[in-house]
C-alpha positions in Angstrom: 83.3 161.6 103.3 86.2 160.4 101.7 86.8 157.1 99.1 88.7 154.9 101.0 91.0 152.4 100.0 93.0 149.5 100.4 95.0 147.0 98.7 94.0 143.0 99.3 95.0 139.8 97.8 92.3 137.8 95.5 93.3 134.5 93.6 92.4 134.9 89.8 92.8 133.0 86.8 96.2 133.8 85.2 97.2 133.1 81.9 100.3 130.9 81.8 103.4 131.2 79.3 104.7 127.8 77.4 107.1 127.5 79.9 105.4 127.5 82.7 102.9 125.0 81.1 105.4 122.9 79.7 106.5 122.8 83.8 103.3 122.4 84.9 103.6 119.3 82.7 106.6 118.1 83.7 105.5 118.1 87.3 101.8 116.4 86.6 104.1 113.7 84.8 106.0 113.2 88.0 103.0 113.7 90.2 101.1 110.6 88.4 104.6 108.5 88.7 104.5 109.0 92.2 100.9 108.1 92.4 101.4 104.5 90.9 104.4 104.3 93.3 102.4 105.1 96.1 99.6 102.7 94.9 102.3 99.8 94.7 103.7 100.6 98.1 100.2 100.6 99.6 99.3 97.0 97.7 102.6 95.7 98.6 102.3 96.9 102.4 98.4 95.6 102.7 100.0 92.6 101.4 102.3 92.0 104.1 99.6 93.3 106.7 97.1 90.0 105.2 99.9 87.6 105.8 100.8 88.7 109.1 97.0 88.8 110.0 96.9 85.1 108.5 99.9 84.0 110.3 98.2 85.2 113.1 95.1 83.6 112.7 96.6 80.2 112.3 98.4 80.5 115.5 95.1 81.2 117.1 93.9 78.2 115.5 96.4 76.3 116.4 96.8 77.1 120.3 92.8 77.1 120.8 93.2 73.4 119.6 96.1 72.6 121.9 93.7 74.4 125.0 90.3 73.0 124.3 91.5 69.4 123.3 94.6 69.4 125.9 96.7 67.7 121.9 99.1 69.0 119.8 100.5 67.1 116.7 104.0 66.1 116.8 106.1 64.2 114.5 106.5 60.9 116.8 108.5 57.3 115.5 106.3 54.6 114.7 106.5 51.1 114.3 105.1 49.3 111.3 104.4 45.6 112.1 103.0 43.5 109.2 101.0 40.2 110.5 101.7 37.3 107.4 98.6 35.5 108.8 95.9 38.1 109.2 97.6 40.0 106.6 97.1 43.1 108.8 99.4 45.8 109.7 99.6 47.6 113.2 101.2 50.9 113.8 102.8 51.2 117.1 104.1 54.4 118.9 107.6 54.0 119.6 107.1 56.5 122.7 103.9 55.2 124.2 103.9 51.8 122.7 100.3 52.6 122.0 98.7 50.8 118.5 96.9 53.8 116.5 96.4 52.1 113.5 95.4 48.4 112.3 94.8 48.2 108.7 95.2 45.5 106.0 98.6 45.4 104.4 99.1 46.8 100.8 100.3 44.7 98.3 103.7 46.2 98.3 103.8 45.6 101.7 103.0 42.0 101.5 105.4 41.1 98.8 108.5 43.0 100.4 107.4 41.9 104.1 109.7 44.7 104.8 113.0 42.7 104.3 114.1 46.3 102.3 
């Protein structure tokens, strides 16, 4: 019986010259740079992901309020109305006519009796 052979391909440590460690440098420099570039463009995107997520959430918040309590805040005119006597004053919805608040007058209030 014959020796037989053949020819295959094995990875083996290789010693490198000064050039090609000085670029193997040069890349692992760039390699890192990219790495806290990547990192920043991650934290910046995860960023923007938590905010839309939040934004989100407070819309939830906000509509499952409007549907459970059948309300939604809105900015509505209101009447002050100081009372001398009682030295009370009454806020009145402009839109409703409703009082929704009687409290006693501040002292500003009572010594400009709203003549501003």
């Amino acid at each position: 019986m014959s020796i037989a052979i053949k020819t295959v391909t094995r990875s083996l440590p290789c010693k490198l010259t000064d050039v090609e460690v000085q670029m193997a440098g040069t890349e692992l420099a760039g390699t890192i740079e990219a790495i806290e570039a990547e990192k920043d463009r991650q934290s910046e995107i995860k960023a923007d992901m938590k905010s839309r997520m939040t934004a989100l959430q407070t819309k939830v918040q906000e509509l499952t309020y409007k549907v459970s309590h059948r309300e939604e805040m809105r900015e509505i005119d209101v009447q002050v109305i100081l009372i001398p006597d009682t030295m009370l004053v009454n806020e009145v919805r402009l839109d409703t006519g409703e009082i929704t608040k009687t409290r006693r007058a501040e002292d500003d209030e009572l010594q400009s009796s709203f003549d501003d």
